[in-house]
C-alpha positions, 0 to 999 in steps of 0.5 A, a space after each residue: 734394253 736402252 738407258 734412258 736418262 732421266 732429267 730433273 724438271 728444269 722448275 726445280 733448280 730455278 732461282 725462284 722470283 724475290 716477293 715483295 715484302 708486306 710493309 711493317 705497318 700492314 704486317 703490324 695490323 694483320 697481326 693484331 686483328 688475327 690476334 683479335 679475332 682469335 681472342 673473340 672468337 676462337 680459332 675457326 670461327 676467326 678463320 672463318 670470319 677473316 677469309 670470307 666476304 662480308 658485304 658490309 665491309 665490302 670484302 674479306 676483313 682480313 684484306 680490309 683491316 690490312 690495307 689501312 688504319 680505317 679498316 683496321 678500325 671498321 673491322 674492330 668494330 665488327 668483332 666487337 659486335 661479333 663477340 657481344 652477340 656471341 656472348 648473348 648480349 644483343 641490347 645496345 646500352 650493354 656495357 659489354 657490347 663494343 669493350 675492348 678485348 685484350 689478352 688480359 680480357 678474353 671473351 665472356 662465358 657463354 653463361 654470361 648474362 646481359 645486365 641490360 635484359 
């Protein structure tokens, strides 16, 4: 029999490339619209909702809230919408429909009722 040697792939004691760092700002945002959406949401209906596109806004949220203030502030307003109407509020005088969510003000029962109806 002959020995053979075996040789570790060459990939696997490469330096791997330095990435380019996303800048503090876009970071500061994408966290705060994950966070969002979790909080309106719940976990998989927000990744869901963060990581397909949506032709209203033009493509993914996250992506959209990401690049700048502007889409920071159209995808809020998505989620907001979003969470109204899974709280069964569809009128537009609903006091609820547009609210700020916080951590201290999580989403609605679904049992929550629309005063407006």
């Amino acid at each position: 029999m002959t020995e053979q040697k075996l040789a570790a792939p060459t990939s696997h004691w490469r330096r791997r490339t330095k990435a380019i760092p996303m800048p503090q700002a876009d970071a500061v945002r994408q966290g705060a619209i994950t966070h969002l959406a979790f909080l309106s949401l719940g976990k998989d209906a927000a990744i869901a909702f963060l990581n397909t596109s949506v032709p209203r806004l033009g493509g993914h949220p996250l992506a959209i809230a990401t690049a700048n203030e502007a889409g920071d502030a159209e995808v809020r307003a998505m989620l907001k919408d979003l969470a109204a109407v899974r709280a069964g509020c569809e009128q537009s005088e609903c006091p609820d429909r547009g609210r700020e969510l916080t951590p201290e003000r999580r989403q609605p029962s679904r049992r929550a009722r629309c005063p407006v109806k």
